[in-house]
MITIPA-176975 format. One record per residue (C-alpha): residue in one letter; x, y, z. Coordinates in steps of 0.02 Angstrom, whole numbers, padded with zeros to 5 digits, always signed. Each point is the difference from the previous one (the first is absolute). Layout:
// residues N
aXYZ...
***
This chain:
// residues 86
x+00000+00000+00000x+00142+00124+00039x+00112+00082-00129x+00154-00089+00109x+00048-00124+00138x+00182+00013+00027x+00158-00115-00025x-00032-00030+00221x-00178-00104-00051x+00056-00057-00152x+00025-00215+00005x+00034-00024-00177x+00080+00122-00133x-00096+00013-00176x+00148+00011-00135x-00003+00184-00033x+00027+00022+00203x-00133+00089+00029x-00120+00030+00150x-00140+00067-00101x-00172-00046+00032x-00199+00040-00083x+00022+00186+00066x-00203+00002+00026x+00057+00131+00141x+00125+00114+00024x+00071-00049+00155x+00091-00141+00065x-00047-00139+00164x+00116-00058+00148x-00112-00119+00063x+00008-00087+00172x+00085+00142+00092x+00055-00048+00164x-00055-00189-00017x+00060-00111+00136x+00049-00131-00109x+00077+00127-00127x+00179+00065+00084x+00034+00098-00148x-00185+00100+00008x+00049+00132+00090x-00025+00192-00027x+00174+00016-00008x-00013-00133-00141x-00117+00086-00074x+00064+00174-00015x+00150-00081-00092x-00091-00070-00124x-00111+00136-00032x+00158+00106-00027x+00040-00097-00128x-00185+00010-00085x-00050+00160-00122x-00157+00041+00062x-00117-00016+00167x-00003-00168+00091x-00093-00052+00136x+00068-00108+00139x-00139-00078+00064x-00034-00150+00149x-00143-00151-00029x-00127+00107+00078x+00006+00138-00145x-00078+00018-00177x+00020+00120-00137x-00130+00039-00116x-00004+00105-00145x-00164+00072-00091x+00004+00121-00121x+00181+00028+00022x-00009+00051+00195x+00077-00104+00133x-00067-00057+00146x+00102-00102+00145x-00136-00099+00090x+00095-00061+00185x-00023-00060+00156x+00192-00038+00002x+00145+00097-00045x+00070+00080-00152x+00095+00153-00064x+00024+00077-00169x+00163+00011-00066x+00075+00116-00134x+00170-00029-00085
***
């Protein structure tokens, strides 16, 4: 769904190296922020990979949602989350 997802999510490499995604929105996803079974899901985590991103991202915990209608975001949460900007 996002434009990008990073080399830090990325599992396999397409040939042309790229982390390129649909881009049906214009920001990017850290998902499972501050996980207990995720060591590497930390804010800390995630503000280094969203310096690397060109664009808004959203780190966001399993309690959170995004949606987008008409082009405006929304972050539904009973969690935690914090936008991030490169």
């Amino acid at each position: 769904m996002t434009p990008r997802i990073g080399k830090y999510f990325m599992e396999w490499t397409p040939p042309d190296g790229s982390d390129e995604t649909l881009g049906l929105v214009d920001f990017t996803i850290f998902p499972h922020l501050d996980h207990p079974d995720m060591p590497g899901n930390t804010l800390a985590d995630a503000e280094r990979w969203a310096a690397g991103m060109t664009g808004p991202a959203y780190a966001i915990d399993d309690e959170t949602a995004i949606t987008v209608v008409d082009g405006q975001v929304e972050v539904i949460s009973e969690g935690h989350w914090k936008l991030l900007k490169p």
